[in-house]
TIZASE-394700 format. One line per field, with one value per residue (C-alpha): residue number from 1; residue in one letter; x, y, z. Coordinates in steps of 0.05 Angstrom, whole numbers. Layout:
BEGIN
seq = (NUM / ...)
type = (a / ...)
east = (X / ...)
north = (Y / ...)
up = (Z / ...)
END
This chain:
BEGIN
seq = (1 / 2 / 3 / 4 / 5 / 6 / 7 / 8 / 9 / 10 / 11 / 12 / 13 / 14 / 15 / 16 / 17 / 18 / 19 / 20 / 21 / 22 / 23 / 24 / 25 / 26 / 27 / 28 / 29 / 30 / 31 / 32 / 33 / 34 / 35 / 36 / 37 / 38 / 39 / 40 / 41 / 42 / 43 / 44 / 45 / 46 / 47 / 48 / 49 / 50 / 51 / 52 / 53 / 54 / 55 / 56 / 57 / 58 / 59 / 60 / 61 / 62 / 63 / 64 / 65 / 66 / 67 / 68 / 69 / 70 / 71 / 72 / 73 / 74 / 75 / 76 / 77 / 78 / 79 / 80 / 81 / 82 / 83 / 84 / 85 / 86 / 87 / 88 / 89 / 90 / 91 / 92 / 93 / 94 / 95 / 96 / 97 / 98 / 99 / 100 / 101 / 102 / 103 / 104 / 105 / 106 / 107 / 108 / 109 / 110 / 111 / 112 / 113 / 114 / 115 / 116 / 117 / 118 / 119 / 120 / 121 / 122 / 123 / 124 / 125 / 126 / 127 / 128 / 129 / 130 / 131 / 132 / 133 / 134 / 135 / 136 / 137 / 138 / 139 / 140 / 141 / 142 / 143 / 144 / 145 / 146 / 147 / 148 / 149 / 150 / 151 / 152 / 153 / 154 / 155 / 156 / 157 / 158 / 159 / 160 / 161 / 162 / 163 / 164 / 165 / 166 / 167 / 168 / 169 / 170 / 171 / 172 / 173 / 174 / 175 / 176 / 177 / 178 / 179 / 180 / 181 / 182 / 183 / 184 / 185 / 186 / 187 / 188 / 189 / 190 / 191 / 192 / 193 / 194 / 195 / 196 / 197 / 198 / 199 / 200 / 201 / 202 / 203 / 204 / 205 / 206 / 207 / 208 / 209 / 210 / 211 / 212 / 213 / 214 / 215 / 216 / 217 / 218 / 219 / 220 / 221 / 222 / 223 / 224 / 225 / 226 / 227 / 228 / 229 / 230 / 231 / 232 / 233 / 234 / 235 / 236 / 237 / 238 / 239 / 240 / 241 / 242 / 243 / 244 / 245 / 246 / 247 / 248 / 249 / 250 / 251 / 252 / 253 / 254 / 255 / 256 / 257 / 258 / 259 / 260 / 261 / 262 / 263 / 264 / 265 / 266 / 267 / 268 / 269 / 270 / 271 / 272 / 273 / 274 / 275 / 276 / 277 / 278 / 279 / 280 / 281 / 282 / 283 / 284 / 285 / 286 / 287 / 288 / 289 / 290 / 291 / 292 / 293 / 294)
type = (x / x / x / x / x / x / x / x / x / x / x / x / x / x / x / x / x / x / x / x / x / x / x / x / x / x / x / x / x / x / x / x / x / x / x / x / x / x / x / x / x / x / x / x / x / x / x / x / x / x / x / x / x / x / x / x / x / x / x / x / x / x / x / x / x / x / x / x / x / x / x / x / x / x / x / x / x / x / x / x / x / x / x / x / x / x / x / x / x / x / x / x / x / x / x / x / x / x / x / x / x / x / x / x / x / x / x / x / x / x / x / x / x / x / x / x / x / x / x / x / x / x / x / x / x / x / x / x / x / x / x / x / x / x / x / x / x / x / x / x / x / x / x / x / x / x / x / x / x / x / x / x / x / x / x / x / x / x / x / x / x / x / x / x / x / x / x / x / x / x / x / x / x / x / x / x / x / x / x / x / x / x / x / x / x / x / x / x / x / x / x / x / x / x / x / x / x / x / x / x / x / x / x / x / x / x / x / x / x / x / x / x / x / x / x / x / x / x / x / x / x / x / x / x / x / x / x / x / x / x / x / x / x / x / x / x / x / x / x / x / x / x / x / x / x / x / x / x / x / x / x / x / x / x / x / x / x / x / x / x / x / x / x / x / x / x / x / x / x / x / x / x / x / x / x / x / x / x / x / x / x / x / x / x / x / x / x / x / x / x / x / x / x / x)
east = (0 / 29 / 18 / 34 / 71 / 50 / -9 / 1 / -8 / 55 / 72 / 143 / 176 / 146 / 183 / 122 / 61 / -1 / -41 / -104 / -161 / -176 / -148 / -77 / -68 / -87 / -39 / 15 / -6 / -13 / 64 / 97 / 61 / 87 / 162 / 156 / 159 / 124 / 86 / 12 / -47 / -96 / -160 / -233 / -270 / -303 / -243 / -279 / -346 / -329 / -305 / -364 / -418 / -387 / -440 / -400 / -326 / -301 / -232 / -194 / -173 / -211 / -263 / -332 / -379 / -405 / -361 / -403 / -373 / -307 / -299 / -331 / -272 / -214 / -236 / -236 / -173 / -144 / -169 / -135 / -69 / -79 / -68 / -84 / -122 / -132 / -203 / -171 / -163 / -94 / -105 / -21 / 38 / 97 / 172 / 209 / 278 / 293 / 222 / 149 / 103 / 23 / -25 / -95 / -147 / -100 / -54 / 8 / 47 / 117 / 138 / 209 / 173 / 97 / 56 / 5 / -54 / -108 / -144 / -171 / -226 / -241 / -316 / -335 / -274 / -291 / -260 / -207 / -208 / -125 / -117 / -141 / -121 / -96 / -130 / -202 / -215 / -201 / -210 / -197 / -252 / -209 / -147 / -172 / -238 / -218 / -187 / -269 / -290 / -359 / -341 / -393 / -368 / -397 / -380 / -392 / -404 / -391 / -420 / -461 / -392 / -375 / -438 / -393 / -345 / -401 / -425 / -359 / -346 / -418 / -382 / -339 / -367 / -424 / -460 / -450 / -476 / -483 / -485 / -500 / -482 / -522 / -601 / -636 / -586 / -596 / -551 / -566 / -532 / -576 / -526 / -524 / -561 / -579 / -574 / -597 / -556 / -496 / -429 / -375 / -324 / -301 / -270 / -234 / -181 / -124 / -181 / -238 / -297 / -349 / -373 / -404 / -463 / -503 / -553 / -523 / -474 / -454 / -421 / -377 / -308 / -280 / -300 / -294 / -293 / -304 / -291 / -258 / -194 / -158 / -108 / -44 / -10 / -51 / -42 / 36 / 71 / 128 / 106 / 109 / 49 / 22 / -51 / -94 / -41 / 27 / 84 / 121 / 174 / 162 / 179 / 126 / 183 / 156 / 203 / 207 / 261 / 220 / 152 / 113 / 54 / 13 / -59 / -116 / -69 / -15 / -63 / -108 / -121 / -168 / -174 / -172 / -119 / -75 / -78 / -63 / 0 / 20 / 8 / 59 / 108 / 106 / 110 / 179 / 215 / 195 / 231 / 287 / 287 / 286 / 351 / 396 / 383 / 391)
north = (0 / 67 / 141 / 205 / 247 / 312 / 353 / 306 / 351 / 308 / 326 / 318 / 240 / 208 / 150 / 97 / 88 / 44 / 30 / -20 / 11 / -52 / -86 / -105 / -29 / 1 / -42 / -34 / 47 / 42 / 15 / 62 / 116 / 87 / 92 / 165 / 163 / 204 / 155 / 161 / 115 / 109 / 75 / 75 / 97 / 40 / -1 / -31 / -56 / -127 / -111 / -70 / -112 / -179 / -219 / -239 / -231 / -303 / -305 / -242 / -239 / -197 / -182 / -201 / -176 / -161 / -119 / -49 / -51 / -66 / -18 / 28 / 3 / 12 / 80 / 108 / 72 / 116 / 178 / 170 / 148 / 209 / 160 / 199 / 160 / 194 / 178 / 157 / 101 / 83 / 55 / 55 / 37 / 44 / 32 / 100 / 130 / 112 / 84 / 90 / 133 / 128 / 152 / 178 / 199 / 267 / 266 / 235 / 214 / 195 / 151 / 102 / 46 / 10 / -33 / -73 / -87 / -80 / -147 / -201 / -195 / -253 / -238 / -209 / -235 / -253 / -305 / -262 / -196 / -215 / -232 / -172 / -117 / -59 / -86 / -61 / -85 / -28 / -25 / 62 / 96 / 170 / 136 / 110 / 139 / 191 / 129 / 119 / 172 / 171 / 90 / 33 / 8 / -33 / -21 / -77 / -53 / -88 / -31 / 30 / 70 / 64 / 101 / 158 / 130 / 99 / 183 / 193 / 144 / 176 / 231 / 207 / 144 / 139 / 93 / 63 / -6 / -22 / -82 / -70 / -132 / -83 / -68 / -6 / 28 / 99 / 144 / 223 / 216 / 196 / 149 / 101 / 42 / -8 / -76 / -149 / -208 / -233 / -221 / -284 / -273 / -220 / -241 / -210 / -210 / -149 / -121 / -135 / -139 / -167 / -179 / -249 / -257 / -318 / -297 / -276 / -226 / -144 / -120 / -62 / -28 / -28 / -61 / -31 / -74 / -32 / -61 / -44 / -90 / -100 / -154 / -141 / -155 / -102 / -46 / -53 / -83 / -129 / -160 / -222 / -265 / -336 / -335 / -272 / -262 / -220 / -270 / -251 / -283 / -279 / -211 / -198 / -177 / -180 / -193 / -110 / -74 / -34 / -60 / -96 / -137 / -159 / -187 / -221 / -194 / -252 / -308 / -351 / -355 / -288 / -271 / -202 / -233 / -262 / -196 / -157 / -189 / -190 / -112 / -113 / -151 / -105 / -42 / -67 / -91 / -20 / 15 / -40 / -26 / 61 / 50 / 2 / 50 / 111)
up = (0 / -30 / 19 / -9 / 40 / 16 / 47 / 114 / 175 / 223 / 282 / 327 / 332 / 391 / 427 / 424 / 393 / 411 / 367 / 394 / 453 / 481 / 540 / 505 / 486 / 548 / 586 / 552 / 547 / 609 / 636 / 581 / 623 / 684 / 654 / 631 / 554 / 495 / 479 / 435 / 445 / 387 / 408 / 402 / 466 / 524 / 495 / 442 / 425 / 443 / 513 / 525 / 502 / 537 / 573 / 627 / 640 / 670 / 664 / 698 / 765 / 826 / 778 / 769 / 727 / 653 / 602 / 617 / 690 / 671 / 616 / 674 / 728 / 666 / 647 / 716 / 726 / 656 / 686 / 753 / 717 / 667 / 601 / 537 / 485 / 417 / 383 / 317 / 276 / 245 / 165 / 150 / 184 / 150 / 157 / 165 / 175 / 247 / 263 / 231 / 194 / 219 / 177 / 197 / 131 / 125 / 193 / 195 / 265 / 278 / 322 / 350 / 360 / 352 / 394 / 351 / 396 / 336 / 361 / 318 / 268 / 226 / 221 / 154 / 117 / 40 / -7 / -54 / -4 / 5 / -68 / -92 / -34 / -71 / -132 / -124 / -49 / 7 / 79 / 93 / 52 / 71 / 32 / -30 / -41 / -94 / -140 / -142 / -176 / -221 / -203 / -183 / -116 / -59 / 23 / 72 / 144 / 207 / 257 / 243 / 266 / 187 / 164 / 160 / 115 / 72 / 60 / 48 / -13 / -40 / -55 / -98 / -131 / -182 / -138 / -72 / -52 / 29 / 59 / 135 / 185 / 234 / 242 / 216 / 173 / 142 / 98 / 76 / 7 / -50 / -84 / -22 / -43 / 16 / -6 / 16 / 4 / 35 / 6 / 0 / -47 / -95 / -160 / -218 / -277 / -250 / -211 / -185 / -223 / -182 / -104 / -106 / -60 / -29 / -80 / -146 / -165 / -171 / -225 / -181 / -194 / -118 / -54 / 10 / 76 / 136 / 197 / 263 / 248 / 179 / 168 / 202 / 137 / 108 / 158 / 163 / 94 / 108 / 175 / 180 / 193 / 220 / 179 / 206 / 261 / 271 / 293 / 349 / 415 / 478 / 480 / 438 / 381 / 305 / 248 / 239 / 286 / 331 / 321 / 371 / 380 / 433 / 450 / 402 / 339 / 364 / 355 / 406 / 464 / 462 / 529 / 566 / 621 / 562 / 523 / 585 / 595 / 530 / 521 / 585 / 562 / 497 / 540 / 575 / 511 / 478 / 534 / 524 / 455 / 462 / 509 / 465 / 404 / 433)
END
């Protein structure tokens, strides 16, 4: 995935970044806190929609108690401690002269080293979306909606957080076609066309041609996947991967100098205690890391 580093708003070189708001992120936020660096945390607010909405929470120590309270409990926790989270959501990470890039829609950040804590989302994945990444499928509607200008794309939705992003792509494309994996969706722009059906594949020649439904077929020029979590491999090019997970050692190390990973992202089990301790163990070996190369 190509970025133009012109008209990117980028601010000074930080010495960590997080990038992740659930429990794997905050914990290792919330150690690089504890050992004074300039450090950012990018993560959605309640620390993510699966945290929040969990039933019951079984399997962390001294607490008991549905996801609600504990989001409640880790957000009064964050205030106390005075972590900073940033309400934004990374779509590039790239390799940079002494550390990494991060792009946001038009912002760009600078940072020594990354923590991956971006979770695992395997729900809405389609047949070809890997194949054909770069090729006609998308998952950041601010970074490649222009290339779909007076084009017939297609957007699938995992939360109604996208419909945003979905108005966006109107305003480019010819014709938008949603499919919604939540209840009740509405859109403003006329071109937004709400569809039934349930997307499995897309296919194509160089690009893609077509999103293949349960049903039939759409003829479209682009397809968009929006979804809290794109494929590791996709956000940050060159890392190396087991399936849908980043590889890492113990000290949660990828194959990149000075990127990290920790939580769901580093494959099963997913629990909150595992990805706590992981997002810990990520936190030290960043500060390890900043003092050998400095």
């Amino acid at each position: 995935m190509e970025f133009n580093r012109e008209n990117r708003k980028t601010e000074e070189v930080r010495e960590a970044a997080v990038i992740g708001g659930g429990i794997a992120g905050y914990s290792a936020a919330l150690v690089l806190k504890n050992f004074k660096l300039d450090f950012l945390w990018f993560g959605a607010k309640n620390f993510g929609e699966k945290l929040y909405k969990a039933e019951y929470i079984r399997n962390y120590p001294s607490f008991t108690g549905d996801g609600k309270m504990f989001c409640e409990r880790l957000e009064a926790q964050r205030q106390y401690e005075g972590v900073q989270r940033l309400d934004k959501r990374i779509d590039g990470v790239y390799a940079s002269d002494g550390g990494f890039l991060l792009t946001c829609g038009s912002e760009s950040f600078l940072a020594r080293s990354v923590i991956l804590a971006t979770g695992a989302e395997t729900a809405g994945s389609i047949r070809g979306e890997n194949e054909f990444l770069g090729r006609g499928v998308s998952y950041c509607a601010v970074c490649d909606g222009a290339l779909y200008r007076g084009k017939k794309i297609a957007a699938i939705l995992s939360s109604a957080e996208f419909a945003e992003e979905a108005e966006y792509l109107a305003g480019f494309a010819s014709e938008v076609n949603v499919f919604c994996r939540y209840p009740n969706p509405g859109f403003r722009a006329g071109n937004i066309r709400v569809m039934r059906g349930v997307p499995v594949a897309v296919e194509g020649n160089l690009r893609v041609e077509k999103l293949v439904l349960r049903e039939g077929e759409l003829a479209v020029d682009g397809v968009f996947l929006l979804k809290n979590s794109a494929p590791p491999s996709a956000l940050v090019g060159g890392v190396e991967t087991e399936g849908a997970h980043v590889k890492v050692n113990r000290r949660m190390e990828t194959n990149l100098r000075g990127l990290f990973a920790a939580g769901d992202v580093t494959g099963k089990p997913y629990q909150y205690i595992k990805a706590a301790g992981e997002g810990c163990v990520a936190a030290y070996s960043v500060y390890e890391y900043l003092k050998k190369s400095s």
